[in-house]
C-alpha positions in Angstrom: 0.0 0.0 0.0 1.4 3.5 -0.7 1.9 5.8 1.9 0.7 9.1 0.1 2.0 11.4 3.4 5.2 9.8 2.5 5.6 9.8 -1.0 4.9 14.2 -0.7 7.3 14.5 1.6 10.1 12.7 -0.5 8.4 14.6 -3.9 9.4 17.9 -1.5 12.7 17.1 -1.0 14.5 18.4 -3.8 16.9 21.6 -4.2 17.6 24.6 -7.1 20.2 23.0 -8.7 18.0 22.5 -11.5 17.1 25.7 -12.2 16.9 26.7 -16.0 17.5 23.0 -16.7 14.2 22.4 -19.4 15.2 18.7 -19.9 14.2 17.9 -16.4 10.8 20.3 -16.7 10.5 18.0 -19.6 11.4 14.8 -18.3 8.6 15.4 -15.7 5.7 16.2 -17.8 6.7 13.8 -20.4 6.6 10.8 -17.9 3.2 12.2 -16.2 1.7 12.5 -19.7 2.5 9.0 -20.0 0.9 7.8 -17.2 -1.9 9.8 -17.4 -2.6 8.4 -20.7 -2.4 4.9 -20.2 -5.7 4.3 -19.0 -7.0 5.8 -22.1 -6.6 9.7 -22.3 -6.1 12.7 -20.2 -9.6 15.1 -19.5 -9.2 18.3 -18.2 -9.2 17.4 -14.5 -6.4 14.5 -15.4 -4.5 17.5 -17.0 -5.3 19.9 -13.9 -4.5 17.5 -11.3 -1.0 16.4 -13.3 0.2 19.4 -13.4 -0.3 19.8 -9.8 1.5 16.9 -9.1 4.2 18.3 -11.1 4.3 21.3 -9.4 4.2 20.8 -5.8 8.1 19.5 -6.3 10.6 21.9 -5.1 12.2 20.7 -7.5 9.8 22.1 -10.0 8.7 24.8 -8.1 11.5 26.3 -7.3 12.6 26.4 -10.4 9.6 26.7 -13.3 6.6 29.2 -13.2 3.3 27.7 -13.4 2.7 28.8 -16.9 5.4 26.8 -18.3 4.8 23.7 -16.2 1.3 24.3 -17.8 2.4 24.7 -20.9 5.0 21.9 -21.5 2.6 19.9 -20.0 -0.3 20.3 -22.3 2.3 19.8 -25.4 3.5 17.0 -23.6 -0.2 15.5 -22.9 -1.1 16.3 -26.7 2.0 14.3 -27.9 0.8 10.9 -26.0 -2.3 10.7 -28.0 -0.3 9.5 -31.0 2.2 5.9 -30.7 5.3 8.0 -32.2 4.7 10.9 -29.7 5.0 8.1 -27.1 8.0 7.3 -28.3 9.2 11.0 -28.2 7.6 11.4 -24.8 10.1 8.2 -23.6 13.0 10.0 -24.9 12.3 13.2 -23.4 12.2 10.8 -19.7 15.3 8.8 -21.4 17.3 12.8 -21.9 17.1 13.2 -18.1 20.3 11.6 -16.9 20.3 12.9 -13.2 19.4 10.1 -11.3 17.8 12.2 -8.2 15.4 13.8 -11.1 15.2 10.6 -12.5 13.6 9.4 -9.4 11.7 12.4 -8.6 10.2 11.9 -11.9 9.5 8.4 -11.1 7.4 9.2 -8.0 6.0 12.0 -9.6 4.5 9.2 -11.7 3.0 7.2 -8.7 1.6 10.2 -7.4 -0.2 11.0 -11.2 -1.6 7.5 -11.3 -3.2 8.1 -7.8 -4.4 11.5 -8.3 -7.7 10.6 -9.3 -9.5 7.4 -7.3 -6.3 6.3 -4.7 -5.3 3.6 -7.2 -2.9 2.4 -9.8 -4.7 0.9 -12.7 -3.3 -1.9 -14.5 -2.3 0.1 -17.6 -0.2 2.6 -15.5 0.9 0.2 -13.0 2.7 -1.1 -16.8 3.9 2.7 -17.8 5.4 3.3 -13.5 7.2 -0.4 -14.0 9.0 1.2 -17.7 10.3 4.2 -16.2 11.7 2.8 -12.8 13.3 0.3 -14.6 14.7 2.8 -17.4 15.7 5.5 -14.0 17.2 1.9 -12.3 14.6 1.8 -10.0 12.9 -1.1 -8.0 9.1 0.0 -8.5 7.8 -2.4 -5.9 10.1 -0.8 -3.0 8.8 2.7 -4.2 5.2 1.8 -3.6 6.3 0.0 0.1 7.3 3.8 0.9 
């Protein structure tokens, strides 16, 4: 069962070194897009409540104004409607080669896919398992936290 108190607190933890650094921006909404998708398409309040998700990081917030979180996010969302804009979306995740925004991106992910009813579907249980293995992640412990 995920702790969701516990997950936040960890999504808070980052600093301002990223600051300016759009790959990471990128890498976030690209990977939330992703997961958002995967049970079938992203609504308004699936777009609203990802980029929330997105931007109650530190590492986001300190760092991006809401109107480009928005923003990349949308262009990000409209990409995953398509198979080869998945496959760009997956690069953008693959371009971020920090491993402590890798993660953040990661449980930026869990926290999308629980957004709306508390649960990960089977579809985005599928996307979360991709990108923790691509960041070298064990998804399992994640979802013990």
């Amino acid at each position: 069962m995920v702790n969701k108190n516990k997950l936040a607190s960890m999504l808070s933890d980052a600093t301002n070194q990223y600051a300016g650094r759009t790959d990471i921006l990128e890498g976030f909404c690209a990977f939330c897009a992703l997961v958002g998708f995967a049970s079938g398409g992203l609504d308004a309040a699936e777009i609203d409540k990802s980029i929330s998700v997105i931007f109650k990081t530190k590492l986001i917030a300190g760092n991006f104004k809401i109107d480009q979180v928005t923003k990349t996010f949308k262009t990000m969302a409209d990409r995953a409607s398509s198979a080869p804009g998945r496959m760009d979306l997956w690069r953008e995740f693959d371009e971020v080669a920090d491993p402590v925004a890798k993660m953040q991106i990661v449980l930026s992910g869990i926290e999308t896919a629980l957004a709306g009813d508390g649960k990960i579907d089977e579809a985005e249980m599928k996307v979360l398992r991709k990108g923790a293995e691509k960041a070298g992640l064990n998804l399992d412990e994640l979802l013990e936290v």
